[in-house]
VEXDREN-2710 file (C-alpha; in Angstrom, 1 decimal):
% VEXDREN-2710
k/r/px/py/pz
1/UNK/-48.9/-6.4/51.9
2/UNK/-50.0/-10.0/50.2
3/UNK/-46.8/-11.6/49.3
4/UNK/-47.8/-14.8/46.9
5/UNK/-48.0/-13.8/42.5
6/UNK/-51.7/-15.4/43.2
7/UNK/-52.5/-12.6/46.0
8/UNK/-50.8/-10.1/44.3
9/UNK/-52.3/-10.8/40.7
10/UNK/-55.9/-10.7/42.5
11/UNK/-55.3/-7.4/44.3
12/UNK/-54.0/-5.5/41.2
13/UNK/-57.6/-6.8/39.7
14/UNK/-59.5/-5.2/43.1
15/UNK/-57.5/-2.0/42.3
16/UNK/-59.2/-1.3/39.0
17/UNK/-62.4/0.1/40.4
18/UNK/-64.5/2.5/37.8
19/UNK/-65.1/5.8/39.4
20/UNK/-62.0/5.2/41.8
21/UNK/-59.4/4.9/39.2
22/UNK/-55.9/3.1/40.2
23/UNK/-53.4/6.0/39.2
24/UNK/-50.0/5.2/37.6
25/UNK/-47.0/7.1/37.6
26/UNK/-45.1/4.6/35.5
27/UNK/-41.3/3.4/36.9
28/UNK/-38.5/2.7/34.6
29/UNK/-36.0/1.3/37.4
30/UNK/-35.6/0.5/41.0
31/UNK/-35.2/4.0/42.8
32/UNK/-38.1/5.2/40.0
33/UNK/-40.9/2.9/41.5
34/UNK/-39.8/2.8/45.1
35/UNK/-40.4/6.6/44.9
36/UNK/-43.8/6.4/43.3
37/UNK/-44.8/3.8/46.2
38/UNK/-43.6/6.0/49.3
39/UNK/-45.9/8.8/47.3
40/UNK/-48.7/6.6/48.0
41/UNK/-48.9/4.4/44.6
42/UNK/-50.8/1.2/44.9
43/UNK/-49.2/-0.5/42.3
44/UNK/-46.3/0.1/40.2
45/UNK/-46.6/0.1/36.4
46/UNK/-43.4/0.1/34.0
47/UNK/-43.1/2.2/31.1
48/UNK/-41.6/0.4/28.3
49/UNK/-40.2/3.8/27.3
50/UNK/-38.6/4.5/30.0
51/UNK/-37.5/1.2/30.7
52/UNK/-35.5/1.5/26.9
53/UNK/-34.2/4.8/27.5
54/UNK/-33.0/4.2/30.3
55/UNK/-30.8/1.0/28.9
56/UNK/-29.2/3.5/25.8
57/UNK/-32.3/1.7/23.6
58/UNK/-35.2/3.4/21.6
59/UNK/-38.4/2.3/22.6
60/UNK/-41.0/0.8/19.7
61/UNK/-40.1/-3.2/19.6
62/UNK/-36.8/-2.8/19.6
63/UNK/-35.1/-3.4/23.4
64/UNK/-34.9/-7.2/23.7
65/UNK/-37.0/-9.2/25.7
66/UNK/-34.6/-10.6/28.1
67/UNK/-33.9/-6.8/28.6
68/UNK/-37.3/-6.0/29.0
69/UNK/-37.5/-8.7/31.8
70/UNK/-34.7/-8.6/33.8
71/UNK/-35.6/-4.8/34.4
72/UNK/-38.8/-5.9/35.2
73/UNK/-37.8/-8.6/37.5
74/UNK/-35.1/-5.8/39.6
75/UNK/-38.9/-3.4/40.4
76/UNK/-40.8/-6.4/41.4
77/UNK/-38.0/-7.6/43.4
78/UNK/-37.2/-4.6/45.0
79/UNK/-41.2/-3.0/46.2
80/UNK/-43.9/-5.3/48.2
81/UNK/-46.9/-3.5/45.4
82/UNK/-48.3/-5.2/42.2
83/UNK/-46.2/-5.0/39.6
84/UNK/-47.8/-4.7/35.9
85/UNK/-45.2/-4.4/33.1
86/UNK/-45.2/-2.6/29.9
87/UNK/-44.1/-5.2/27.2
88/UNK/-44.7/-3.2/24.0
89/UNK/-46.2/-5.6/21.3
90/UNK/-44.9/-9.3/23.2
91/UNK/-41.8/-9.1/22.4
92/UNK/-42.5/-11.8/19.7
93/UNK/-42.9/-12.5/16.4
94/UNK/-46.5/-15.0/16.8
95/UNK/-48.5/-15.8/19.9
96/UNK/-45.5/-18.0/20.8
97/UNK/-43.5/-15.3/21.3
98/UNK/-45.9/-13.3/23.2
99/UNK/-46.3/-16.8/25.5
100/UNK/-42.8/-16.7/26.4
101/UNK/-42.5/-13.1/27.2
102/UNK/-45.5/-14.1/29.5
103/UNK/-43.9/-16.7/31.2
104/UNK/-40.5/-14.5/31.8
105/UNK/-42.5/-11.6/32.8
106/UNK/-44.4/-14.2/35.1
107/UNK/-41.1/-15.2/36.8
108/UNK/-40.0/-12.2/37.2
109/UNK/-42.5/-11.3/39.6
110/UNK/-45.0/-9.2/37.7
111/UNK/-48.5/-9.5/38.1
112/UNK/-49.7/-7.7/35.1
113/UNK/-48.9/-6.8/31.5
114/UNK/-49.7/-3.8/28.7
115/UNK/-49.6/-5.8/24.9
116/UNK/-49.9/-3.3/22.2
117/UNK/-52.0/-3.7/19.5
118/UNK/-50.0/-1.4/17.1
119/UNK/-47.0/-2.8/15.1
120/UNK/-43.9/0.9/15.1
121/UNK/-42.4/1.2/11.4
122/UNK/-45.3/-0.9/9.6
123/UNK/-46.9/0.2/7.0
124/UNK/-49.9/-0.3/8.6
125/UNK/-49.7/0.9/12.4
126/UNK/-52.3/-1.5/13.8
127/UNK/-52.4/-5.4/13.6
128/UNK/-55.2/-7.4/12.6
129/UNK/-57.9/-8.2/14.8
130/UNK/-57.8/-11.5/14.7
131/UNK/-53.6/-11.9/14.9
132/UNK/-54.1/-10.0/18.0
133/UNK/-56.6/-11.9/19.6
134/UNK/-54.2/-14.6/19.3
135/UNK/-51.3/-13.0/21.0
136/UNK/-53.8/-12.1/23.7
137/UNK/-54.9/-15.5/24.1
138/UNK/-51.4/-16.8/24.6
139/UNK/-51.4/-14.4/27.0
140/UNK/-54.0/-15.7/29.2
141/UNK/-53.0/-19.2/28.5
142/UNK/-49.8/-19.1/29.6
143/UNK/-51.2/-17.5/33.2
144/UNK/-53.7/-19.7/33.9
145/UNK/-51.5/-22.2/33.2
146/UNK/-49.5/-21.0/35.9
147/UNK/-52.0/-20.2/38.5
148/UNK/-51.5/-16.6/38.0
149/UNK/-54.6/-14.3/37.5
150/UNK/-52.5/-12.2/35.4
151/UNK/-54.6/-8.9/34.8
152/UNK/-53.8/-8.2/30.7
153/UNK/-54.4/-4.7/29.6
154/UNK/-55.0/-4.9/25.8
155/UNK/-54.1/-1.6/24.5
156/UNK/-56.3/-0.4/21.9
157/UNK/-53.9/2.4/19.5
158/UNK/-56.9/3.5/16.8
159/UNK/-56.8/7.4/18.6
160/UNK/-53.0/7.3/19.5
161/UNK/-52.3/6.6/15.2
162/UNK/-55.5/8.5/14.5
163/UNK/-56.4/5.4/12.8
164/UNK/-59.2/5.6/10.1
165/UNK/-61.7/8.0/9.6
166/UNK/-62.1/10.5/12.8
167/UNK/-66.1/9.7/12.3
168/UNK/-66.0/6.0/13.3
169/UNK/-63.2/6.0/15.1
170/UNK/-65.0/5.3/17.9
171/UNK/-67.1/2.5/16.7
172/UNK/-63.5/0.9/15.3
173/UNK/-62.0/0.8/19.2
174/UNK/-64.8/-0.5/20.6
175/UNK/-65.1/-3.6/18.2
176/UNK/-61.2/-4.0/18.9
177/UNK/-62.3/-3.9/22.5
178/UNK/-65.0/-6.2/22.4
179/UNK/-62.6/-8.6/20.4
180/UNK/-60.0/-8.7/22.7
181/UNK/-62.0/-8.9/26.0
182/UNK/-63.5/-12.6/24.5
183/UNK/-60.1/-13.1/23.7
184/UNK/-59.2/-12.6/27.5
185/UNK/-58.1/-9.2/28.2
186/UNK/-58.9/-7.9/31.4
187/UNK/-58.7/-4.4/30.7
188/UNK/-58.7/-2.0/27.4
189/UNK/-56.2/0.5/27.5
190/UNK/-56.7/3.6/25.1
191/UNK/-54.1/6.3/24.9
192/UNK/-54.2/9.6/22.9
193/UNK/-57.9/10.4/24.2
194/UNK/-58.1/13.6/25.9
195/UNK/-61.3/14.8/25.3
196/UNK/-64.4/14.0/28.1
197/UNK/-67.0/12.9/25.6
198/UNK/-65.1/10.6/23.7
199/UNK/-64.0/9.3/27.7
200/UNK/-67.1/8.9/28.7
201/UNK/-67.9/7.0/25.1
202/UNK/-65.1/4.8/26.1
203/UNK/-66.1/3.5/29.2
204/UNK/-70.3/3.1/28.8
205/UNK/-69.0/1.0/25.3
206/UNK/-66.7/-1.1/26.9
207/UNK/-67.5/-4.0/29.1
208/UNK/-63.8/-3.7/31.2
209/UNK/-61.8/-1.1/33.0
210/UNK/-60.7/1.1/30.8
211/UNK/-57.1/2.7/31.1
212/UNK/-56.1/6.2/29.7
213/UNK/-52.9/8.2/29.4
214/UNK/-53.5/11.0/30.9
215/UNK/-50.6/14.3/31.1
216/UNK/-50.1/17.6/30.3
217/UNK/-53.7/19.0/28.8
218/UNK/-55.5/15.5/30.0
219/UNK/-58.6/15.9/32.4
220/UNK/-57.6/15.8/36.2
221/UNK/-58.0/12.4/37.9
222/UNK/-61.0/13.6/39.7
223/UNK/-62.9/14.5/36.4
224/UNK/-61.4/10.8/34.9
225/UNK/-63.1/9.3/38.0
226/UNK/-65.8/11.4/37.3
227/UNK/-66.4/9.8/33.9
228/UNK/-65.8/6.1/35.5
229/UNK/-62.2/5.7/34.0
230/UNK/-60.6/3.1/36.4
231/UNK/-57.2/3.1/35.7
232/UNK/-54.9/6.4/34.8
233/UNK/-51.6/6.0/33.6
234/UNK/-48.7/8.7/33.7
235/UNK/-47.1/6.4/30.7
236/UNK/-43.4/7.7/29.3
237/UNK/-44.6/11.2/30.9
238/UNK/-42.9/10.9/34.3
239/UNK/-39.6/9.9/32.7
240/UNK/-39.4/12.2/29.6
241/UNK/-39.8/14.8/32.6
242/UNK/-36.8/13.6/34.7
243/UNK/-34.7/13.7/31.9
244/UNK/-36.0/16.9/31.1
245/UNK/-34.8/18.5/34.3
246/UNK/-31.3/16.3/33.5
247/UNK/-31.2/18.4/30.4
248/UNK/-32.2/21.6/31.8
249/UNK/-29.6/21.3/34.3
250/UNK/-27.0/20.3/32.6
251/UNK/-27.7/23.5/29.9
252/UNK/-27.9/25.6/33.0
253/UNK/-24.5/24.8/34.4
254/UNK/-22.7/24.3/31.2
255/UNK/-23.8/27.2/29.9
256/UNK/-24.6/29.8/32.4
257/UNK/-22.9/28.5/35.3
258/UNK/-25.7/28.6/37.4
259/UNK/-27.6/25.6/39.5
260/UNK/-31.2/27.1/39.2
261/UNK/-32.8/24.1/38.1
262/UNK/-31.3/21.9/40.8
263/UNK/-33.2/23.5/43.6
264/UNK/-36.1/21.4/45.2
265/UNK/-34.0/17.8/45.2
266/UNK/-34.7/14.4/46.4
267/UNK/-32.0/14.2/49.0
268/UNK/-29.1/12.4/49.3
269/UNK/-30.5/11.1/52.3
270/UNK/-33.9/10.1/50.7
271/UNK/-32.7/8.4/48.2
272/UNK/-30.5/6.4/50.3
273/UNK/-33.1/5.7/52.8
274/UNK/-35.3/4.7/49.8
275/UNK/-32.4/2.4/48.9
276/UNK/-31.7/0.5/51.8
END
């Protein structure tokens, strides 16, 4: 496996291939992503979820960023795979901000960033075009002023807020798209799209890989592929699972006595192996 941020950066852009999606089951910690790569994942991909919960934070902008960083900096540290972190909004106020998260996240190891276009609490959930073409070119900036070919996934929220008017909806994401691809995104990420049509929509509009969230009631990978999706991400999914099965466990035992929901572990042994 390539070793140098340079080489790594350039194969996570190889690994977005429309038709042959790169498929994400985001990590939150160490023991997280080294499982998802001895399953066979290419690259790892943080959840910024996950990565909040599991630090006793909520997630929506509010973890801090050297939080953020330092959990991103123990996964890239600890697998040999492309590393893209999940850093909400920037973790800054102005493109400043954003540059600086950049520049940790850069350090840290990662090749790769999600930056949300949506703004949690505001009165109005997504920021303006042009404000976000800014943060995205600070982005972009501060890697190529680093030798990095970091790949930015600008994350387009219109269908996850159900922004606007259902009827142009579509029209509204892809002039978001178009605006933050000049502005140097790589990729457009749209979560809370399910349906094929509006998919397929997606990617012949958009001049980029485009990234969905896919989980319980999304099309199957091979159908995604099918449509020329190129990247598809598990998001918070995987994690609000695991701590599902903590819950459901913990229920069991407290309250029935019983270990049902334990059967079908990761061993003791795997996990040390996966450890070492």
């Amino acid at each position: 496996m390539t070793t140098s941020p340079a080489d790594r950066a350039l194969l996570l852009h190889d690994l977005h291939r429309p038709g042959s999606p790169l498929v994400l089951p985001n990590a939150w910690d160490v023991a997280s992503a080294r499982i998802v790569v001895a399953c066979g994942a290419a690259a790892v991909a943080t959840t910024s979820a996950g990565v909040a919960w599991s630090l006793g934070r909520p997630d929506g902008d509010v973890l801090d960023r050297e939080s953020a960083v330092a959990a991103v900096d123990r996964i890239a540290g600890a697998v040999a795979v492309p590393v893209t972190a999940d850093v909400e909004g920037g973790f800054g106020v102005d493109p400043a901000g954003v540059a600086e998260t950049v520049a940790g996240v850069l350090a840290a190891g990662a090749v790769g960033v999600n930056i949300e276009d949506s703004r949690p609490g505001a009165d109005e959930p997504l920021r303006d075009v042009d404000d976000q073409c800014a943060r995205l070119r600070a982005a972009r900036e501060t890697a190529d002023a680093a030798g990095v070919r970091l790949f930015v996934n600008a994350r387009v929220d219109t269908y996850l807020y159900a922004v606007g008017d259902p009827a142009d909806r579509l029209d509204r994401t892809l002039r978001r798209a178009a605006a933050y691809r000049a502005a140097g995104a790589d990729g457009i990420f749209v979560p809370g799209v399910a349906d094929p049509e509006t998919i397929g929509a997606l990617v012949a509009g958009i001049d980029a890989p485009v990234n969905v969230l896919a989980g319980p009631g999304s099309p199957p990978v091979d159908v995604l592929a099918g449509l020329g999706v190129a990247r598809v991400s598990l998001g918070a999914n995987l994690a609000e699972a695991a701590y599902g099965l903590v819950q459901r466990a913990a229920r069991e035992v407290l309250t029935r006595g019983s270990y049902d929901s334990l059967a079908d572990p990761l061993s003791y042994r795997e996990l040390n192996a996966l450890s070492a």
